[in-house]
N, C-alpha and C positions, 0 to 999 in steps of 0.2 A: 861319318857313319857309312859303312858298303851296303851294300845294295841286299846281300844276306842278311843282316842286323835290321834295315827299314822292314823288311819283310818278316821277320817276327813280330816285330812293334805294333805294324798295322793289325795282323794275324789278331794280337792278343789284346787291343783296343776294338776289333768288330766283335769278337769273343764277349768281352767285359757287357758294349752295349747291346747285346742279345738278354742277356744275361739280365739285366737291368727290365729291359721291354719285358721278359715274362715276369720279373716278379709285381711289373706295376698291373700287370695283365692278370696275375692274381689275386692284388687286394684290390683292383677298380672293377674286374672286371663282370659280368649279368648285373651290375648295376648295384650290388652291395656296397651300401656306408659302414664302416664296422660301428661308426660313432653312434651312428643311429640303431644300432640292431639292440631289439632290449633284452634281459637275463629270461629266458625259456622260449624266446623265439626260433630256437632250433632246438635238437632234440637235446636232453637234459636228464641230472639224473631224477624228475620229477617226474618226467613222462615216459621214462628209458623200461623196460619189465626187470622187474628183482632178479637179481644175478642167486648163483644157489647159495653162493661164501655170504650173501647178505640175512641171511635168517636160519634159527635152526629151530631142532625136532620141535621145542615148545611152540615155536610162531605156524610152526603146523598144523598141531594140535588143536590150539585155540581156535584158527580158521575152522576147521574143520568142526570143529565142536559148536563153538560161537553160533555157524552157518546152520546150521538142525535149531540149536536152542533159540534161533529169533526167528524160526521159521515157525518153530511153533507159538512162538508171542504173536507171529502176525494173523496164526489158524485164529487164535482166541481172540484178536481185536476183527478180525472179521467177524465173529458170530456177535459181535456185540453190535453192529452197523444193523442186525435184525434184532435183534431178542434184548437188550438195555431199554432201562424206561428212563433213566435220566440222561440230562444233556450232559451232565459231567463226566457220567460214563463214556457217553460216545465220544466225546471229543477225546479223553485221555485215550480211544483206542486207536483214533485218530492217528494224534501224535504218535503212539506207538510205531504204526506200521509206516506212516511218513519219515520217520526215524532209522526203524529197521531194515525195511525191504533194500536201502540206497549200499544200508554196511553190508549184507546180504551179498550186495555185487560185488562189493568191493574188496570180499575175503575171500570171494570165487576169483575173483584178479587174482591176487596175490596165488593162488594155490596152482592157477593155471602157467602161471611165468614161473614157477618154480617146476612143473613138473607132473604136479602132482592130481591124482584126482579128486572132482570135486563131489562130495558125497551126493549121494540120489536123495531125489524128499519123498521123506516117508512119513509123513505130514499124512491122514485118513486114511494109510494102509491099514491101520492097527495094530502095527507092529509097536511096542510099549519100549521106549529107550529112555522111563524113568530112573532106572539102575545107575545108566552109565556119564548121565550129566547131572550135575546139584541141579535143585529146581525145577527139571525138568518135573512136568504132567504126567501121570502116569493115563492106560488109555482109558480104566475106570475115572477119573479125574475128568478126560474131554468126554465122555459123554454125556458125565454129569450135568456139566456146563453146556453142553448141546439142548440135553432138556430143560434147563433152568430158563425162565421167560421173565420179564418186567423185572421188580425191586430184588427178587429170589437169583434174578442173572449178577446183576448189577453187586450184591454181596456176595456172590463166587468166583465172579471177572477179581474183584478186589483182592480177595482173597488168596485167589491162586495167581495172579498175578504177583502179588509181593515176596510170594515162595520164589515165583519163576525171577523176577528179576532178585532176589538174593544170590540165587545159583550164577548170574549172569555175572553179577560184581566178584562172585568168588572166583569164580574162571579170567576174568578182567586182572586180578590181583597176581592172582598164578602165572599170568604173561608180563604183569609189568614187571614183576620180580625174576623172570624169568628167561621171557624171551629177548631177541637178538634184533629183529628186524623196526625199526624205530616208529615206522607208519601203525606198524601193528600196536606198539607197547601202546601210542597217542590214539590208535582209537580204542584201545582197553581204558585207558585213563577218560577217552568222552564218556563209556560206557558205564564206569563209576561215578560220573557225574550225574548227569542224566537219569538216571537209573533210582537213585540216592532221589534225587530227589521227586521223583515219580513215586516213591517208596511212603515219602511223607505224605503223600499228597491222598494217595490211597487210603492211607490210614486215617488222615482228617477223615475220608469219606465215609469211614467205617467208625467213626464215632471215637476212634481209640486216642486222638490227640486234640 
């Protein structure tokens, strides 16, 4: 072999073990085990913001709508932490807005990574958006309920309560049937759960089951 020919060989053997050192300098290197790293310990599509191709107009809609309509379930489980005389009341208003206010954030997420704005709460402006959502309270409806006190609150929470969450599940149904983006269809699907059976629960209260 000439002295040309060793001097490629070498050439292409310091080459190779270069080559080798960064890729072990890749997977060893700051100290990452791949074996050891668990599934969402980096970013993921769990924790990643909705891309826009992941959802469409209905997964909008519903955010947007959903977001007013539990904002108003949460005005009326408020007034009932004053003006309810039973404990079964307050607790069910409890759960309510322990319930609501977490999805509340969580369809203001979604509406924010996509773009879009998140509507204003108009929750004691007295502006009335009984029209434009099933269920909703109209604002002769929350005043009612503002003045209603003791056993007289306590059978109007109920009442307009099982209107508002009927509206809830029909809007719930229209996205699962509907919409695209999958986090959304599964918390329309909690909300017919949930909801259903808060549904019965009222109505034991009300004497009707």
């Amino acid at each position: 072999m000439n002295a040309h020919h060793k001097l490629i060989r070498r050439t292409a053997l310091v080459a190779a073990t270069g080559v080798a050192a960064l890729v072990l300098a890749a997977c060893g290197g700051g100290g990452h085990d791949m074996g050891s790293m668990k599934p969402g310990s980096s970013s993921s599509a769990t924790t990643a913001p909705a891309k826009a191709g992941d959802h469409s107009a209905a997964d909008v809609s519903f955010s947007m709508e959903m977001i007013q309509h539990h904002r108003q379930a949460v005005e009326m489980a408020e007034l009932a932490a004053t003006r309810a005389s039973s404990t079964e009341t307050k607790d069910l208003a409890t759960k309510i807005k322990g319930a609501q206010d977490p999805e509340i954030k969580t369809l203001s997420g979604w509406l924010t990574s996509w773009g879009e704005e998140v509507p204003a709460d108009m929750t004691g402006t007295g502006h009335d958006m009984s029209p434009s959502m099933p269920g909703m309270m109209s604002t002769d409806d929350m005043d009612e309920l503002k003045k209603a006190k003791g056993a007289e609150f306590d059978k109007a929470f109920a009442e307009m309560m099982i209107k508002h969450h009927e509206g809830a599940i029909e809007m719930a149904k229209t996205e699962k049937a509907e919409g695209k983006y999958d986090p959304a269809k599964n918390l329309a699907d909690d909300v017919i759960k949930a909801q259903t059976a808060e549904i019965e629960q009222m109505n034991k209260m009300l004497g009707r089951s």
